[in-house]
Backbone bond lengths (Angstrom), bond angles and torsions (degrees), N, CA, C in turn:
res aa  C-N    CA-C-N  psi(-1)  N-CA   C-N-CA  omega(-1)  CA-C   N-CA-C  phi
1 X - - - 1.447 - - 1.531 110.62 -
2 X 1.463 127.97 -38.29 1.397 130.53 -172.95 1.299 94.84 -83.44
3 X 1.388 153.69 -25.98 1.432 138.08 152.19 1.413 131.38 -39.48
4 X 1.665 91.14 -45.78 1.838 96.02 176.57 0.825 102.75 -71.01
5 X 1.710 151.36 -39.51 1.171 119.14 -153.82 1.662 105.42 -102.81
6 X 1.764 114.89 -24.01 1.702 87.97 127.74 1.141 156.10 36.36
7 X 1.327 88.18 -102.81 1.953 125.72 176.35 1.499 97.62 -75.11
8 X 1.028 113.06 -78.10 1.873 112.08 -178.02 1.373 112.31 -46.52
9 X 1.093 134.09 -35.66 1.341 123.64 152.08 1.534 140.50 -85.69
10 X 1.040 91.00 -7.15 2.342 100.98 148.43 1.245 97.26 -74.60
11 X 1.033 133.44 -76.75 1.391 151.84 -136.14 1.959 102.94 -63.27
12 X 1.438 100.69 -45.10 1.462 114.43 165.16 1.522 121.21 -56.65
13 X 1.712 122.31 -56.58 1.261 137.21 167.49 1.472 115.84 -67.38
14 X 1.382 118.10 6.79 1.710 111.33 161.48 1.354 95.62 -119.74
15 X 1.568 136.46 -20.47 1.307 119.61 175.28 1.683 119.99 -77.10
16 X 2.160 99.32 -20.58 1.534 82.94 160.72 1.591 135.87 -85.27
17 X 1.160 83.26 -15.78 1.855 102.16 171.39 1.613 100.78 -57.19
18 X 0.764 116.53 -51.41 1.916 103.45 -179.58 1.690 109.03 -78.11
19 X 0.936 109.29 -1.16 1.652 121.95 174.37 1.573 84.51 -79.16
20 X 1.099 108.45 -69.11 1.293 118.78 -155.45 1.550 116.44 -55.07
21 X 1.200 108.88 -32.74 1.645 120.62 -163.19 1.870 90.47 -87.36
22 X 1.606 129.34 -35.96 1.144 113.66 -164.91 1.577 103.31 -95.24
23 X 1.350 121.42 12.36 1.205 124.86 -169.69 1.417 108.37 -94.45
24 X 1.851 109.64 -38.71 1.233 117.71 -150.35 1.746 110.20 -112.72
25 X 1.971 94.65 -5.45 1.093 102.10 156.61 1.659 115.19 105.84
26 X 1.347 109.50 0.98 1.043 116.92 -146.95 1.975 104.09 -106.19
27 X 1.340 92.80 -2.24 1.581 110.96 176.77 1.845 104.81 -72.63
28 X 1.675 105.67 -36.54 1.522 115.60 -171.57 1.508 96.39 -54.42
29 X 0.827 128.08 -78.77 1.715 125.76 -171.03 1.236 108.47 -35.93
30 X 1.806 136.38 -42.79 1.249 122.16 173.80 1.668 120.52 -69.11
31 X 1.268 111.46 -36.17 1.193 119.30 172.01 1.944 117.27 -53.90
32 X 1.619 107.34 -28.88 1.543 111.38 166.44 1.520 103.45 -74.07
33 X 1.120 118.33 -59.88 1.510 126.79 -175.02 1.602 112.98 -36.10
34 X 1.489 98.98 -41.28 1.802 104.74 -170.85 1.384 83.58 -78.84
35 X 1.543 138.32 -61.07 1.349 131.50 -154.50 1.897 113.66 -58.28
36 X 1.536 107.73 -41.78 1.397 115.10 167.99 1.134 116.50 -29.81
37 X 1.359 96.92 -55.48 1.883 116.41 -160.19 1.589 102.16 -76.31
38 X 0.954 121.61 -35.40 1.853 138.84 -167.82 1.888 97.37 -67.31
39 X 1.430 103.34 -36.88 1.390 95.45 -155.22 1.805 105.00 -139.64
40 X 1.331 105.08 10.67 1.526 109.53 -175.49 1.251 132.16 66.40
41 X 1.463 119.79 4.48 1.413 141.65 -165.59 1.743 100.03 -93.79
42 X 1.817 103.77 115.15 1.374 90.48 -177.87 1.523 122.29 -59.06
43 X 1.401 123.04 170.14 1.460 116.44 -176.72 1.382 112.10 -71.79
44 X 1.439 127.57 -15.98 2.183 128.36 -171.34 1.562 96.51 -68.93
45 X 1.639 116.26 -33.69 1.149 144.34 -154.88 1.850 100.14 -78.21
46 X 1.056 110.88 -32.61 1.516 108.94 -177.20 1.334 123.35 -102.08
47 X 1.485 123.75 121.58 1.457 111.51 -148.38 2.325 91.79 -122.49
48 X 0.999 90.01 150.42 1.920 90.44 -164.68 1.862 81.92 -90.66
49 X 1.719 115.40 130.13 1.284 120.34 170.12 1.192 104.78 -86.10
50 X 1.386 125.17 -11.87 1.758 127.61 -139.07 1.225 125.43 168.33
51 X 1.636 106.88 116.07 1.847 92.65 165.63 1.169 94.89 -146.57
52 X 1.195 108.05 153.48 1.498 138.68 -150.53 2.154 82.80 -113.42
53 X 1.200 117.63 146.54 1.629 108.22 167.10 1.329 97.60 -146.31
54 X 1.604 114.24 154.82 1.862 125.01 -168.36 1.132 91.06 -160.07
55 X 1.007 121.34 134.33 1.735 122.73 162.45 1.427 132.81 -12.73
56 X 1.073 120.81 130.64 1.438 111.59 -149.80 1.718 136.22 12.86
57 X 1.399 115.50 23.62 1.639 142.35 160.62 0.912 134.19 -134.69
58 X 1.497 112.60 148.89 1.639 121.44 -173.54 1.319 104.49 -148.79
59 X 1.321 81.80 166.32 1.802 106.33 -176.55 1.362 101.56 -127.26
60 X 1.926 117.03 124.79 1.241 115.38 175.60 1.581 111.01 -121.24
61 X 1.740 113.05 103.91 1.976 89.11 170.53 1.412 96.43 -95.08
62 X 1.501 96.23 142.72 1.879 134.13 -174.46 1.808 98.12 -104.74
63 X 1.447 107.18 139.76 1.113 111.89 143.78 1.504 111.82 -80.25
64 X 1.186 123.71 112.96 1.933 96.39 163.33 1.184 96.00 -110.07
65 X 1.165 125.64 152.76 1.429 159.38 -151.03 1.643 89.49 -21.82
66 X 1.310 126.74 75.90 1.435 126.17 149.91 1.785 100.81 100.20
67 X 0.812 102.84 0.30 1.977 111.19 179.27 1.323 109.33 -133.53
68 X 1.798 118.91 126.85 1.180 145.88 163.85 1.410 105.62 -33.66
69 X 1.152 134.94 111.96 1.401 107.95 147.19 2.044 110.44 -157.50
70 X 1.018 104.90 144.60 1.713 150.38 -157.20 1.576 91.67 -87.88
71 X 1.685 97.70 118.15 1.506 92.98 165.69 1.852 102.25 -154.84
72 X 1.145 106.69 127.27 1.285 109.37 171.51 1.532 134.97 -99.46
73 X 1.826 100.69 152.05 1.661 99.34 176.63 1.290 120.77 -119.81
74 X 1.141 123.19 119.12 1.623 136.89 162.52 1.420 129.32 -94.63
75 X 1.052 99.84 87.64 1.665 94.54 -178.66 1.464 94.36 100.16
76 X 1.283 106.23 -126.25 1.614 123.99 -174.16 1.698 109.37 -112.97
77 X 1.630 111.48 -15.03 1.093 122.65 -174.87 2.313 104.24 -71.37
78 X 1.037 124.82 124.29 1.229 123.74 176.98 1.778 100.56 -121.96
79 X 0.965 101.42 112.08 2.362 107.89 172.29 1.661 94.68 -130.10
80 X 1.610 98.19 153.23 1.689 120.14 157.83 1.764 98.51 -60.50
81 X 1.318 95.35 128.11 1.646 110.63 158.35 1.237 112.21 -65.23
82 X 1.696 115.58 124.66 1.659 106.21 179.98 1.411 104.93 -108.60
C-alpha cells in the first residue's frame, strides 16, 4: 500500500510539473529549439503566431523561417502536428 501511493504521488508531481512548464510558458522556447533543429532555422528567426493552452497541453503555430507550422505538447512529449 505505501508503494502505491508512492507512485500516485510521483506520478502527480511530474504531471504538475508539465502543468507547470505550459502554464508559465517556459515549454515555448523548447518547442523553438526542437523546431530550429527540425528545420535548420535559427531560433531569433522563429517567431510563436499562437498557442492554444489546456491542462497539461498545448498547441504552438511557429513561423519557422517563412513556413507555418503546428506543433504540439502533451505531457513532456512536444512533435510537429501532421
Amino acid at each position: 500500500m505505501k508503494k502505491l501511493s508512492i507512485l500516485i504521488l510521483a506520478a502527480f508531481a511530474i504531471s504538475c510539473g508539465s502543468i507547470s512548464r505550459t502554464m508559465s510558458g517556459t515549454t515555448t522556447g523548447a518547442v523553438k529549439k526542437q523546431a530550429s533543429i527540425e528545420y535548420g532555422c535559427p531560433v531569433d528567426s522563429i517567431k510563436l503566431l499562437e498557442k492554444k493552452q489546456h491542462t497539461g497541453n498545448a498547441t504552438y503555430a511557429l513561423d519557422v523561417c517563412g513556413t507555418r507550422r503546428v506543433y504540439t505538447q502533451i505531457g513532456s512529449v512536444i512533435q510537429e502536428k501532421k
